[in-house]
LUMPA-383216 format. One record per residue (C-alpha): x, y, z; residue number from 1; residue in three letters. Coordinates in pm, whole numbers. Layout:
N
     xx     yy     zz   k   r
      X      Y      Z NUM ALA
...
This chain:
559
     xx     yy     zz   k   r
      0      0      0   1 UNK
    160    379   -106   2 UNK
     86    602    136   3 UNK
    202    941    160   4 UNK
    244   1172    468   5 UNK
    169   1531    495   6 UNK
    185   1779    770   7 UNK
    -18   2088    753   8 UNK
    153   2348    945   9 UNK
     -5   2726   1001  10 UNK
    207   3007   1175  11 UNK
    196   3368   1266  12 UNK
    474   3512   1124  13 UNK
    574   3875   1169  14 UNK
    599   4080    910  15 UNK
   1000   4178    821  16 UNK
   1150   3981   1098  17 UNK
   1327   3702    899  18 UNK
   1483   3565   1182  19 UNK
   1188   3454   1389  20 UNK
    968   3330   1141  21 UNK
   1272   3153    972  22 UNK
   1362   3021   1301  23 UNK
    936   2971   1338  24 UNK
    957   2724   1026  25 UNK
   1275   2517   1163  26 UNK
   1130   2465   1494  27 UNK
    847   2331   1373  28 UNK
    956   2159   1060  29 UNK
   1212   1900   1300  30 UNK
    862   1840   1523  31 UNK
    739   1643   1184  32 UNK
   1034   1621    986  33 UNK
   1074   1207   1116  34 UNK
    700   1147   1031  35 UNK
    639   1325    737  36 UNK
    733   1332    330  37 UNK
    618   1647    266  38 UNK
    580   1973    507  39 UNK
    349   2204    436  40 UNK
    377   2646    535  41 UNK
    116   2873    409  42 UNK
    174   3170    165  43 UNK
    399   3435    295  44 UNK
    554   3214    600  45 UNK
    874   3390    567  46 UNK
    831   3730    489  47 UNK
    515   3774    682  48 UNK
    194   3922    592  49 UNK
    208   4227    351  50 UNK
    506   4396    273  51 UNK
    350   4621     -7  52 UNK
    582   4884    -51  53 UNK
    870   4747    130  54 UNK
    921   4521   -192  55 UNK
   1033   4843   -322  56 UNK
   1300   4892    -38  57 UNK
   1679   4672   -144  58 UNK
   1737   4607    218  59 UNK
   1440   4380    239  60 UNK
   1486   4194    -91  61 UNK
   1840   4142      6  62 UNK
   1737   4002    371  63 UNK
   1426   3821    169  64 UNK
   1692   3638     -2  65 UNK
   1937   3602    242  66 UNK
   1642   3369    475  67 UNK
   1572   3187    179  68 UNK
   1947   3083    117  69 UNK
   1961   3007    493  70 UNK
   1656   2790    505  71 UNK
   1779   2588    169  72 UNK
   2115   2570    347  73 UNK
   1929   2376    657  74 UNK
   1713   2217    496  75 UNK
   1987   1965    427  76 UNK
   1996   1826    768  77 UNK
   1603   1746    730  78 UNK
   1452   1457    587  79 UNK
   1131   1583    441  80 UNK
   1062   1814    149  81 UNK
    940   2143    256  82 UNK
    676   2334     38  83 UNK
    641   2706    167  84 UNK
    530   3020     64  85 UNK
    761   3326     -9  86 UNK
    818   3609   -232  87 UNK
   1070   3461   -452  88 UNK
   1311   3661   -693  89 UNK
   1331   3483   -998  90 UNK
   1385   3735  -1318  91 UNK
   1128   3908  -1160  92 UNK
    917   3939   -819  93 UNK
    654   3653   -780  94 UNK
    451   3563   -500  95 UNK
    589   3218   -494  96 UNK
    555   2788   -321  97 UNK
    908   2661   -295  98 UNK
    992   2323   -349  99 UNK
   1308   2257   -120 100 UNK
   1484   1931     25 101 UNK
   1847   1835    120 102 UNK
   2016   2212     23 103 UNK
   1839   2231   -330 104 UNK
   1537   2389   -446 105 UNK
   1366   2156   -689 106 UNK
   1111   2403   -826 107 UNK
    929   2723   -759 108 UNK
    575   2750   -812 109 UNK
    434   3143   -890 110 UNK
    107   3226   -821 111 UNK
   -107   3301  -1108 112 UNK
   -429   3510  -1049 113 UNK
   -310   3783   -794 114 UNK
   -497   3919   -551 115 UNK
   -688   4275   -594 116 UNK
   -768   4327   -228 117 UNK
   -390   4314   -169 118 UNK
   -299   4514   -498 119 UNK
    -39   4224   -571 120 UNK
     -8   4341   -927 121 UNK
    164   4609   -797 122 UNK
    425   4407   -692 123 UNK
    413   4048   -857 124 UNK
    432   3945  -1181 125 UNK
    171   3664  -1222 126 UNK
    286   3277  -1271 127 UNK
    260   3114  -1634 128 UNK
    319   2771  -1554 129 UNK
    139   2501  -1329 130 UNK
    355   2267  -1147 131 UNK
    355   1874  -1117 132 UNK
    547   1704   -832 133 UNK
    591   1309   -924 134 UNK
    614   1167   -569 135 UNK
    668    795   -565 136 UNK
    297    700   -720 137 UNK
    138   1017   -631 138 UNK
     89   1318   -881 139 UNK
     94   1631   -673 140 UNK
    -56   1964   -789 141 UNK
     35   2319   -645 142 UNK
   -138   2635   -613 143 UNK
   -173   2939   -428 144 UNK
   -484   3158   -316 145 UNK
   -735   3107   -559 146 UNK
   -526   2978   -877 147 UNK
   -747   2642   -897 148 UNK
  -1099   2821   -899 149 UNK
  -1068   3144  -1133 150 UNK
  -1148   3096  -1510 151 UNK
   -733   3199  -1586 152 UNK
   -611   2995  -1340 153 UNK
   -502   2611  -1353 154 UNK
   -770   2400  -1236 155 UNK
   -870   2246  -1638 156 UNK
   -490   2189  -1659 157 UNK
   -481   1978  -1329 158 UNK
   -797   1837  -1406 159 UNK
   -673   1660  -1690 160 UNK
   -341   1564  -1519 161 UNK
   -581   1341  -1293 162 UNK
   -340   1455   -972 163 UNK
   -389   1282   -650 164 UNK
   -327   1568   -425 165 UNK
   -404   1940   -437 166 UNK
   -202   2146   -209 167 UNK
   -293   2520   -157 168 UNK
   -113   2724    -36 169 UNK
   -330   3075    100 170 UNK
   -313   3368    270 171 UNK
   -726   3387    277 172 UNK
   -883   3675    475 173 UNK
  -1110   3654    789 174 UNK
  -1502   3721    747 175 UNK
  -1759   3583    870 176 UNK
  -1851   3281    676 177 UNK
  -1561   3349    462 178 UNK
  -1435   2926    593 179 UNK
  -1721   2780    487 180 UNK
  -1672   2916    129 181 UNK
  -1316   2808    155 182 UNK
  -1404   2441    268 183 UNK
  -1686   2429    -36 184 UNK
  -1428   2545   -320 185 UNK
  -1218   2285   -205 186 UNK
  -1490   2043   -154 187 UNK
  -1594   2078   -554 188 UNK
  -1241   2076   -633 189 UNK
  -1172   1723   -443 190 UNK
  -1501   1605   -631 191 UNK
  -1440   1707   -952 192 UNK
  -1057   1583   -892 193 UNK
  -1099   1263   -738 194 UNK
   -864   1367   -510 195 UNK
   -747   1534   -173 196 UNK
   -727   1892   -185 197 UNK
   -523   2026    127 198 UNK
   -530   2366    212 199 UNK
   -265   2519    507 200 UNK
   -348   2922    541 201 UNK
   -157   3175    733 202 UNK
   -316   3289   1080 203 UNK
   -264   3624   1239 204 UNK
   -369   3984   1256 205 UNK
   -198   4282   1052 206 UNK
   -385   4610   1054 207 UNK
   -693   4569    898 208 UNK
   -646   4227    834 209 UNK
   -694   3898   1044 210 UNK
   -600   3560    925 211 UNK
   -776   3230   1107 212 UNK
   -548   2930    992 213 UNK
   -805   2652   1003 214 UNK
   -636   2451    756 215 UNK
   -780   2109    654 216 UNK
   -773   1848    370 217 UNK
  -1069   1739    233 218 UNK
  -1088   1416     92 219 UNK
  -1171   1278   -239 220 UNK
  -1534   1188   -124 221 UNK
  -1583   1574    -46 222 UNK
  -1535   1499    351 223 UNK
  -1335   1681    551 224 UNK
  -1018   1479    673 225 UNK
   -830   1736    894 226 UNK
   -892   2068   1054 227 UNK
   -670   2204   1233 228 UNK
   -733   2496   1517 229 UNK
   -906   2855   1432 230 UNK
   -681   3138   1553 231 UNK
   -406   3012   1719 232 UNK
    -76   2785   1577 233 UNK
   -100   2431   1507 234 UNK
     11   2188   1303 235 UNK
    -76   1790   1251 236 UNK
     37   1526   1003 237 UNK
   -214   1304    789 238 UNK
   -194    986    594 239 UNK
   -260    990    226 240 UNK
   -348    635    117 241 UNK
   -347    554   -225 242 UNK
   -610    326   -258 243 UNK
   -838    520   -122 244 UNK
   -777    772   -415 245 UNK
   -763    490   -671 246 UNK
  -1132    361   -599 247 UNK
  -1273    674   -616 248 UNK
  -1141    774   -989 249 UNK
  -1192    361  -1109 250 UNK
  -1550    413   -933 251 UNK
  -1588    766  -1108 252 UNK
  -1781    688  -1449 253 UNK
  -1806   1039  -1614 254 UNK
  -1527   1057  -1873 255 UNK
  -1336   1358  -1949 256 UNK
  -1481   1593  -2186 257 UNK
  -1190   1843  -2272 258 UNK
   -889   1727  -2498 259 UNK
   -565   1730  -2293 260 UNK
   -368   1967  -2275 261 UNK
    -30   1851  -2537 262 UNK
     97   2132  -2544 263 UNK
     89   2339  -2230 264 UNK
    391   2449  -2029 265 UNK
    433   2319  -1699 266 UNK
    690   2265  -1467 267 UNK
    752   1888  -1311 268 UNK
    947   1755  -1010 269 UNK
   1036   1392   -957 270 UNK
   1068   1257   -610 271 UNK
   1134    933   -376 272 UNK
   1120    896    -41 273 UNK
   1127    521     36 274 UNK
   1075    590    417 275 UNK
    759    412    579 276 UNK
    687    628    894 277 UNK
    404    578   1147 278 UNK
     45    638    982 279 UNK
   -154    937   1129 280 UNK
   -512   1031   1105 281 UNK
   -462   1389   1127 282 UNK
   -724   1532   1342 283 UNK
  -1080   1736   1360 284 UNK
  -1093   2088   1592 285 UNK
  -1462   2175   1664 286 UNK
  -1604   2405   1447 287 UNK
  -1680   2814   1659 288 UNK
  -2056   2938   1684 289 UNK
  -2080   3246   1509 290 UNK
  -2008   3465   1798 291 UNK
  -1714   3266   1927 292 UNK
  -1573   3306   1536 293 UNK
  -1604   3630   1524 294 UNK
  -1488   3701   1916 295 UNK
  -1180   3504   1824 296 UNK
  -1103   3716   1515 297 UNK
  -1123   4023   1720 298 UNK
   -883   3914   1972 299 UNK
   -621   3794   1800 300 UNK
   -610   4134   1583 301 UNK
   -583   4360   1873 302 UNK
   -323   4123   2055 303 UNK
    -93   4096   1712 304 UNK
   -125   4507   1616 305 UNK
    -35   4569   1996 306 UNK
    271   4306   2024 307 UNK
    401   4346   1648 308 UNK
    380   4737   1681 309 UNK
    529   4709   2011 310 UNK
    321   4885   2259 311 UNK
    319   4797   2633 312 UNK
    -39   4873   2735 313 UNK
   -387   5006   2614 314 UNK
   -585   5255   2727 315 UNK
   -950   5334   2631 316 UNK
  -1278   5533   2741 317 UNK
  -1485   5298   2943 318 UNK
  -1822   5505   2919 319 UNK
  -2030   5222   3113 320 UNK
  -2172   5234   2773 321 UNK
  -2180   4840   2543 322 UNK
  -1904   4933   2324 323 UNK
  -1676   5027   2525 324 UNK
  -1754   4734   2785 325 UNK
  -1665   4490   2526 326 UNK
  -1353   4662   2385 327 UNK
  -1248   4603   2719 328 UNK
  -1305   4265   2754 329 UNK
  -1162   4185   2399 330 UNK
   -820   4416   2531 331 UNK
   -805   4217   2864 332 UNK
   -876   3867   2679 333 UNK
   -623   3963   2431 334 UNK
   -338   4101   2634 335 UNK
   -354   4039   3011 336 UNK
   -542   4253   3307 337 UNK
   -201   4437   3361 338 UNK
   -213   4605   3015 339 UNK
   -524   4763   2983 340 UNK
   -629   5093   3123 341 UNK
   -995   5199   3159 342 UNK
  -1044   5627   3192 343 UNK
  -1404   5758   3281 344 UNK
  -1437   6101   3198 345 UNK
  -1788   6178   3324 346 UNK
  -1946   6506   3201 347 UNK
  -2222   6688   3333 348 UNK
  -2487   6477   3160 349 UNK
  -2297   6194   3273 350 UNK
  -2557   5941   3485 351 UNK
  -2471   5778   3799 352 UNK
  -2545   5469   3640 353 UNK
  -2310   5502   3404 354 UNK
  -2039   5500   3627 355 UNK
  -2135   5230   3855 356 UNK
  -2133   5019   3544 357 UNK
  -1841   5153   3416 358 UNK
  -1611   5107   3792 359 UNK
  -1776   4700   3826 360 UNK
  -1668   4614   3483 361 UNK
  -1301   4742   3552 362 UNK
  -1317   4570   3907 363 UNK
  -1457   4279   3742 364 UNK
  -1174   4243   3526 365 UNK
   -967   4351   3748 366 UNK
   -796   4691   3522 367 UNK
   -635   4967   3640 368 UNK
   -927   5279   3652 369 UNK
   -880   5582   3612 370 UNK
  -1131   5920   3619 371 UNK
  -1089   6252   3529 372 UNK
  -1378   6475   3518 373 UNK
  -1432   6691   3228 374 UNK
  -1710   6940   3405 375 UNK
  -1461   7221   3457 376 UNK
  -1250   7219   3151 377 UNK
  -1601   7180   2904 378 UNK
  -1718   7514   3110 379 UNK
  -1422   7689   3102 380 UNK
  -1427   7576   2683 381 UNK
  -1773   7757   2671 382 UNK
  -1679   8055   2885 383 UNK
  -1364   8095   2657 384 UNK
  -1566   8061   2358 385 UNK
  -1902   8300   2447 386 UNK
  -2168   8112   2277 387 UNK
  -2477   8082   2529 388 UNK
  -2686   7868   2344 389 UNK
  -2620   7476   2378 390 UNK
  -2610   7282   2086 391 UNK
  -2422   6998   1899 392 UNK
  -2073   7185   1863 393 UNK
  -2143   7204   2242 394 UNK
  -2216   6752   2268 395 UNK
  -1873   6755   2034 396 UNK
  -1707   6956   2251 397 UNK
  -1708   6645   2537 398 UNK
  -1646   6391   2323 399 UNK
  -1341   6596   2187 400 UNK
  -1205   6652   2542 401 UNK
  -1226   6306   2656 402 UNK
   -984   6204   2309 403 UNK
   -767   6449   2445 404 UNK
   -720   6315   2810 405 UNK
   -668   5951   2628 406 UNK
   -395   6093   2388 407 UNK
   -226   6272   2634 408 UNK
   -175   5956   2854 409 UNK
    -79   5773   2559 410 UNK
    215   6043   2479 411 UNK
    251   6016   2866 412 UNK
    300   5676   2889 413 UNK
    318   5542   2534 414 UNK
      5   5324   2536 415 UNK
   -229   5254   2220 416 UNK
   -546   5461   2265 417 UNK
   -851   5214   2181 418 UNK
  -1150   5341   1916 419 UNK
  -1448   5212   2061 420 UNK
  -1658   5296   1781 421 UNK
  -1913   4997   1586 422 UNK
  -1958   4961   1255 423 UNK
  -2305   5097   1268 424 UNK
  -2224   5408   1399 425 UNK
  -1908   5446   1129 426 UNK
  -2161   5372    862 427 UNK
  -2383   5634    915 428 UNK
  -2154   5896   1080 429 UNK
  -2279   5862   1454 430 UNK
  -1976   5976   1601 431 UNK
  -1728   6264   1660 432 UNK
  -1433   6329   1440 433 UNK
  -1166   6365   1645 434 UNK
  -1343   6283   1911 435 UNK
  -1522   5951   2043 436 UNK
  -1440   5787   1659 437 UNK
  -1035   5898   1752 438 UNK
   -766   5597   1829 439 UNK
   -492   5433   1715 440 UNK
   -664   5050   1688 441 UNK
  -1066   5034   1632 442 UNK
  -1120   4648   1750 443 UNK
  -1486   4642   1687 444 UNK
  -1523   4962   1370 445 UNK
  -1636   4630   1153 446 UNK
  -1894   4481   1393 447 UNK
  -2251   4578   1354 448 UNK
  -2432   4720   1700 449 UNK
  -2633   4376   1693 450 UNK
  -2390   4194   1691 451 UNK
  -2147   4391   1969 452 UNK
  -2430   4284   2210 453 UNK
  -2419   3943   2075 454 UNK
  -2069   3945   2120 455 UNK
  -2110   4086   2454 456 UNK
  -2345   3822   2574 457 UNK
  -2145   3516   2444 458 UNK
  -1835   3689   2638 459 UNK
  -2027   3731   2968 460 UNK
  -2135   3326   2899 461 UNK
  -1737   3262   2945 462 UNK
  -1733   3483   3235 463 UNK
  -1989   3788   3333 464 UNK
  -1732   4034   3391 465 UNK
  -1983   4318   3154 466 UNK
  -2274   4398   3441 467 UNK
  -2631   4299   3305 468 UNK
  -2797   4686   3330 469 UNK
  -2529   4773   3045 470 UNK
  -2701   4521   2836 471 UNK
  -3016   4602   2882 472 UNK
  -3039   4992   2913 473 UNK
  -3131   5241   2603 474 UNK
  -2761   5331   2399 475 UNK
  -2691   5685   2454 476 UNK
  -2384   5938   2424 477 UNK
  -2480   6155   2746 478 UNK
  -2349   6453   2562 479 UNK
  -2735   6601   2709 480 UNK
  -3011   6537   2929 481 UNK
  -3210   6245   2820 482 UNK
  -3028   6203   2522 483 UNK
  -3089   5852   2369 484 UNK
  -2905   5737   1965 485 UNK
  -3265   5656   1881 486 UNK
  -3333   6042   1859 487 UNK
  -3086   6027   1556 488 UNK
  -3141   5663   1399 489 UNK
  -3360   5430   1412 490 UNK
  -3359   5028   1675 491 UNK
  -3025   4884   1572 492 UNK
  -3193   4609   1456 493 UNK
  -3349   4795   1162 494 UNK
  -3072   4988   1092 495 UNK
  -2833   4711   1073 496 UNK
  -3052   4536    836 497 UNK
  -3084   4819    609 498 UNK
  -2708   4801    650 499 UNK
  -2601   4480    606 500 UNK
  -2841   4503    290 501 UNK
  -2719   4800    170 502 UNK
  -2320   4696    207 503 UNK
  -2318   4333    205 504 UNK
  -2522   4244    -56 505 UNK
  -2558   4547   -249 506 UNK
  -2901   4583   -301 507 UNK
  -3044   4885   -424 508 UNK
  -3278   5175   -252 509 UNK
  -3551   5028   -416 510 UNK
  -3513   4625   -333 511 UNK
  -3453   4777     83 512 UNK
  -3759   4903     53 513 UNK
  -3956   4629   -102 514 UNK
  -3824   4406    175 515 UNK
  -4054   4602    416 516 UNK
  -3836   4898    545 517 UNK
  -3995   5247    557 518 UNK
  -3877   5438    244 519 UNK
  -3786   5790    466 520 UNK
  -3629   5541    673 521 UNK
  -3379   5418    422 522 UNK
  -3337   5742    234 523 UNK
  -3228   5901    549 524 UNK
  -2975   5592    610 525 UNK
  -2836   5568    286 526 UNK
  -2798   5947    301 527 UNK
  -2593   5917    675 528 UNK
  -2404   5702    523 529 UNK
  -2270   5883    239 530 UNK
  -2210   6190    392 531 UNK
  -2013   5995    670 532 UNK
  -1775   5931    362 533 UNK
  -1494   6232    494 534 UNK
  -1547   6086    850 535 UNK
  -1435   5708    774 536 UNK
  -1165   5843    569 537 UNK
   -979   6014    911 538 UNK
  -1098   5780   1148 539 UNK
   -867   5445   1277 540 UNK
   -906   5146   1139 541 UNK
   -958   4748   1260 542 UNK
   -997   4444   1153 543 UNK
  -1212   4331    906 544 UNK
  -1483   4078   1028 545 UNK
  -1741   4114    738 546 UNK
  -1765   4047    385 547 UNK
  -1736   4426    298 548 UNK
  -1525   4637    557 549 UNK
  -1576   4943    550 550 UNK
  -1183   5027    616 551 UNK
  -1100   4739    407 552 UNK
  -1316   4696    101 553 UNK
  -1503   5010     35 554 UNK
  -1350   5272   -161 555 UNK
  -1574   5589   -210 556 UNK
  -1528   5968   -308 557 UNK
  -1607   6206    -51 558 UNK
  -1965   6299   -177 559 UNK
């Protein structure tokens, strides 16, 4: 029986520091190197995840190429052949799978259909020819990203090769539900194949990006084989058996209906590895609920921007308010108790309540609280100033005071000042520029208001460190006396629909409406959230969580 052993292994590289994820790759590689034939690293392993413009910059081609010659160099005291994704200099840049074992490297594989949310044009130039590994019986195929499901990319040419294995290679975005469309292209592939399609992805947060590993092999009966953990490290090794592939294309009836391919270009590698090590079954994670997924995501962002940018602590407005009770939570779940720093800054609208909720959530999890009052400076602003009448420069005012307090402890002490702002209110403008929408690191800008309390009831399941009156009480700024958002929009459950209808699936003014939704209703939202355009533009971003970010995906003129 030929049998074949792969490991799957994702990491969290940083970006420009070839020495740790170099060293990242070795450690890991001898942990599977006596079990395995062929190791497995996602897209961008070395480099790290996205050096844009610094592929204009010599020093970091030259150190690009100096870990590459370093890893070939060791990889002669390894067993296994390695297959790992790099930018690769090779008459020109591609975004590149290496094939490496014992000091040589048997073939590079460049991607083909570049990605347009990364602008990889810019930098790649795109791969003309599929590759072929020959490994003892089995007929490997390599790809990268999404070079096996677009109409110029090579899944006809594999198809006809009749390979065995599929390995991808993938740097694929977070968003919610964006795995399950990963694990169905794959799926189709394996079925239309008759063969197992493995697919190792990067995991990780850089700016607005956040990467959740869950690589897995599917098999070639569609079923997922492996799966390995959702944002965090891991790696496994899975057996390949050949029969198993074998009955499924003799037991696979439709014939092929295109002509080979005679005459296409492709590279091939020829391999043996007569070693017979241990068989493994790989293994299964459980699959996240929607708001653990999207929890996860969240976390891991903040806790890579703050460690790869260096900062020592956080500090954010805790307003006793929902979003800023979960942005705490996520900081504190993310980074330790010790590095987050909670500031109430109550004003004279502020409500007792407010900061009864606001002190038990930082006792609960046990941050460092601080308060400043902003009563005397926002009078003396107004005295300064000579306008009487109170009005919305007046609610700005506040919100612009308390940014200042948080930026001057972060010059102070050199912290990361925390945006607190949703999604929701970004979309339609509900916030102050410079002011309550000001930060270095938004954690939650691309999480609808519905689903922040979602997210903050699934938290408080784990532990109810958010106190239940925060839940349940009306949203309001407190920038006035019985000021409530609803004065301004309308429930947060219509207005995210309208939303999520509006961005995520692009309907039009009309189709909103026909669904049911008042038609001043959606004018007026539609409206908010055009003229929020200049506002989105200047305010921090976050990760993206949702099919279209709105600091990731949308680009729009100032109307």
């Amino acid at each position: 029986m030929d049998k074949l052993n792969i490991a799957l292994i994702q990491i969290n590289p940083t970006l420009g520091n070839f020495d740790y994820n170099l060293n990242k790759v070795l450690e890991v590689w001898r942990q599977v190197d006596g079990h395995s034939h062929i190791v497995i690293f996602p897209e961008f392993a070395l480099s790290g995840f996205f050096p844009a413009d610094l592929f204009f910059e010599t020093d970091f081609l030259v150190n690009l190429k100096q870990t590459i010659q370093r890893l070939v160099k060791a990889s002669e005291n390894f067993n296994s052949t390695i297959i790992i994704g790099t930018p690769y200099f090779d008459r020109g840049l591609f975004n590149s799978a290496l094939i490496v074992k014992k000091g040589t490297i048997l073939a590079g594989y460049h991607k083909r259909c570049l990605d347009e949310a990364f602008n990889e044009v810019r930098y790649f130039q795109p791969g003309v020819k599929p590759l072929v590994i020959n490994f003892n019986t089995f007929k490997i195929g390599v790809s990268i990203g999404w070079d096996c499901w677009k109409e110029n990319g090579w899944f006809h040419f594999y198809n006809q090769m009749d390979v065995d294995l599929l390995i991808n290679l993938g740097v694929f975005p977070y968003y919610q539900g964006s795995f399950k469309e990963r694990e169905k292209v794959c799926q189709v592939l394996a079925q239309r194949f008759n063969a197992y399609v493995a697919c190792v992805n990067l995991i990780g947060g850089q700016e607005r990006w956040v990467f959740d590993g869950r690589s897995f092999v599917v098999d070639p009966y569609e079923e997922t084989v492996t799966l390995l953990s959702g944002f965090e490290e891991d790696f496994c090794i899975l057996s390949i058996d050949y029969d198993t592939i074998l009955r499924k294309k003799l037991s696979n009836v439709q014939l092929k209906k295109e002509e080979p391919c005679e005459y296409c270009f492709f590279d091939e590698v020829f391999l043996e590895d007569r070693r017979r090590p241990l068989s493994f079954k790989g293994k299964i994670e459980a699959k996240f609920s929607e708001e653990e997924e999207v929890y996860k995501a969240l976390v891991l962002a903040l806790r890579d921007y703050v460690e790869k940018s260096g900062f020592k602590k956080v500090v954010l407005g805790l307003s006793g308010g929902i979003d800023s009770s979960l942005v705490a939570c996520i900081a504190v779940d993310a980074l330790g108790q010790d590095r987050v720093v909670g500031v109430f800054m109550p004003s004279p609208f502020t409500s007792k309540e407010s900061k009864e909720d606001a002190m038990q959530l930082a006792q609960n999890l046990g941050i460092e609280f601080l308060e400043y009052p902003i009563d005397e400076v926002f009078e003396t602003f107004r005295k300064i100033l000579g306008y009487p009448e109170f009005d919305v420069a007046d609610e700005n005012l506040q919100a612009r005071l308390r940014a200042n307090i948080l930026f001057y402890l972060s010059n102070k002490k050199g912290y990361l000042v925390l945006c607190t702002s949703n999604k929701s209110e970004a979309a339609v403008g509900y916030g102050t520029l410079y002011g309550d929408i000001a930060g270095g690191f938004a954690p939650i800008v691309d999480v609808y208001k519905t689903m922040v309390y979602r997210l903050a009831k699934y938290r408080n399941s784990l532990k109810p460190d958010i106190p239940e009156r925060v839940l349940l009480k009306v949203p309001s700024a407190e920038l006035r006396p019985g000021q409530t958002d609803y004065e301004v929009l309308p429930t947060y459950e219509i207005l995210d629909q309208i939303l999520e209808l509006y961005l995520e699936k692009k309907a039009s003014v009309n189709s909103i409406i026909e669904k049911g939704f008042e038609k001043s209703v959606v004018e007026k939202v539609l409206s908010m959230v055009k003229k929020a355009e200049f506002k989105r533009k200047q305010a921090p971003f976050g990760p993206k969580v949702t099919k279209t970010s709105m600091v990731a995906d949308r680009i729009y003129p100032v109307f």
